[in-house]
N, C-alpha and C positions, 0 to 999 in steps of 0.2 A: 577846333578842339580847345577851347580855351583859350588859356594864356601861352599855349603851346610856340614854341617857335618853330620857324620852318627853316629847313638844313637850305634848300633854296625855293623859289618861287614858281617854280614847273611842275605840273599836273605830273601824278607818275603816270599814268596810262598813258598819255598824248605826248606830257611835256609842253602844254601851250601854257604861257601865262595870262589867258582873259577869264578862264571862267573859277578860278582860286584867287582866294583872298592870300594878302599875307602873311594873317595871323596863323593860317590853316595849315596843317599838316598831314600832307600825302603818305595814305598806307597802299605799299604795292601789292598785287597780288602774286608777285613772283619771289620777294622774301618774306614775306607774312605776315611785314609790317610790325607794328605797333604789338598786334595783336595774331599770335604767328597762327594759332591753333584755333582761329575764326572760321580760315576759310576751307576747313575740312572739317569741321562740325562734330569734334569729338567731344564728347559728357565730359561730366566733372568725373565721374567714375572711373571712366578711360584712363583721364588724363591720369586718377590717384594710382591706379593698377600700374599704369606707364612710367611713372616716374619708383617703383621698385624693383623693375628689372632690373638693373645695373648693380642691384643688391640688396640685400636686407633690410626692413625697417632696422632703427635705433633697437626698439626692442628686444626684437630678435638677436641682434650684437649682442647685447647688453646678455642676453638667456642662453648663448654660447660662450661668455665670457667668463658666465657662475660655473656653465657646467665644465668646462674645462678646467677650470679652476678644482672643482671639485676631485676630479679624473685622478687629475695630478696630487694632492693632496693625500686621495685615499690611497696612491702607487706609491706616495714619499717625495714628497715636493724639497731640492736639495733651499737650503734657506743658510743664512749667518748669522749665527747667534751671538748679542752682546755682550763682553766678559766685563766685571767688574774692576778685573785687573787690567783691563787694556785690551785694543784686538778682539778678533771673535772669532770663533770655533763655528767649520762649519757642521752643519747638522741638517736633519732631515725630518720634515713636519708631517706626520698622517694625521689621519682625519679618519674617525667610522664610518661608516656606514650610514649610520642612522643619524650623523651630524650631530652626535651629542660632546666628544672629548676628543682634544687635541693633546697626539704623543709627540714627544719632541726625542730624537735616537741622533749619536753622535755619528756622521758618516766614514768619519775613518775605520768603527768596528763593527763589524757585520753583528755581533751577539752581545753589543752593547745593551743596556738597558734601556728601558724605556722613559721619559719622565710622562705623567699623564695629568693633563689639567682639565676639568672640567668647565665646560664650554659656560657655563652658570657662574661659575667662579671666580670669571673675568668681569670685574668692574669697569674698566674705562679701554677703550684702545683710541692709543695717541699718535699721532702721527707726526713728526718732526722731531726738531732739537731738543725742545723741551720736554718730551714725557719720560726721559730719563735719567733727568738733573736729580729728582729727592732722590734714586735710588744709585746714584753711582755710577750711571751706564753712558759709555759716551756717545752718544746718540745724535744724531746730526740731520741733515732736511732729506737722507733717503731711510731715514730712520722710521719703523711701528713699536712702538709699547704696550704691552699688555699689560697692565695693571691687574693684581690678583687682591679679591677681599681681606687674602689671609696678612694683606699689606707687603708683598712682595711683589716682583715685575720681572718680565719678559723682553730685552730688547733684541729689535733685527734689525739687521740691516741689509738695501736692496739694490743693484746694481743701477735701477733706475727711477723716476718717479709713477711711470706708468706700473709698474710690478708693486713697488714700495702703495698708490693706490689700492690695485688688485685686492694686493691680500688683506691690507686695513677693512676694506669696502664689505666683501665676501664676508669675510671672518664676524666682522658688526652683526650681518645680517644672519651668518648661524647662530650666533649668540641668542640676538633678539627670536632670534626663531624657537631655539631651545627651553628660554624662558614665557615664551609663551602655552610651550608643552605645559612646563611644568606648572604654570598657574593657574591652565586646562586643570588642570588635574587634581589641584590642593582649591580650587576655587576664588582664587584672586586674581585679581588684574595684574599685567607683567611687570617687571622693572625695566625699563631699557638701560641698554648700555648706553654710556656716556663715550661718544666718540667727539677726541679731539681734534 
């Protein structure tokens, strides 16, 4: 087999050293060798079917990852909001139905207000320390920014970087989804959102 080296010089089947070179290297038929899935002759197909039992494509993750996300959102996803004054107020994120606007309700009062930003409205979503330096927020590496056209911003902050991800990620993609409604609609190509 090439340039292969051999572990030792004995035939695996016999074990005699006359009729192997030394260069060669013995595949057994008893652990499969080299090539494990030779000698029971399963497809490339098999093989691909075979190696998703143990779980999900990436994809799949990745389309339980929105929709749960989603789930949560539209129930009131708890989230921390960033204060300009310092500290953050926690609150509570929904999301419609139809993925168009994001309400933001204080969680400590049940009949609080709502604030509602339209998912269009959101020019950049930033993620770390810096998308919150021009506006005052003190925003750090578990930190999301929402940047608003009206030149105001949104910061949160997240327990960890996999969530502080999550909702940067999703959020992008309603956005961009949103604006593609509406340039369906008016006849222009989308803007994307600028994520940082």
């Amino acid at each position: 087999m090439g340039n292969a080296v051999a572990a030792n010089t004995s035939c695996a089947a016999c074990h005699c050293e006359l009729t192997r070179k030394s260069t060669e290297m013995a595949v057994s038929h008893i652990d499969g060798g080299v090539y494990p899935h030779a000698h029971h002759g399963k497809t490339y197909e098999e093989e691909a079917d075979a190696q998703y039992l143990d779980g999900p494509p990436e994809v799949e993750k990745a389309q339980n990852v929105v929709k749960n996300f989603v789930r949560c959102l539209i129930k009131g996803l708890p989230v921390s909001l960033l204060s300009v004054h310092g500290g953050t107020a926690d609150c509570l994120a929904f999301l419609d139905r139809r993925l168009t606007q994001l309400e933001l309700q204080r969680a400590d009062r049940v009949d609080a207000k709502r604030r509602q930003v339209n998912l269009e409205e959101i020019a950049e979503v930033v993620v770390g320390e810096y998308g919150g330096q021009d506006f005052n927020l003190p925003t750090d590496s578990l930190s999301v920014t929402l940047v608003l056209d009206s030149g105001q911003a949104i910061g949160f902050r997240f327990d960890n970087d996999e969530d502080r991800d999550t909702f940067a990620l999703c959020l992008s993609m309603f956005i961009d989804g949103r604006r593609m409604d509406i340039s369906k609609n008016i006849g222009q190509g989308p803007k994307p959102v600028h994520k940082v």
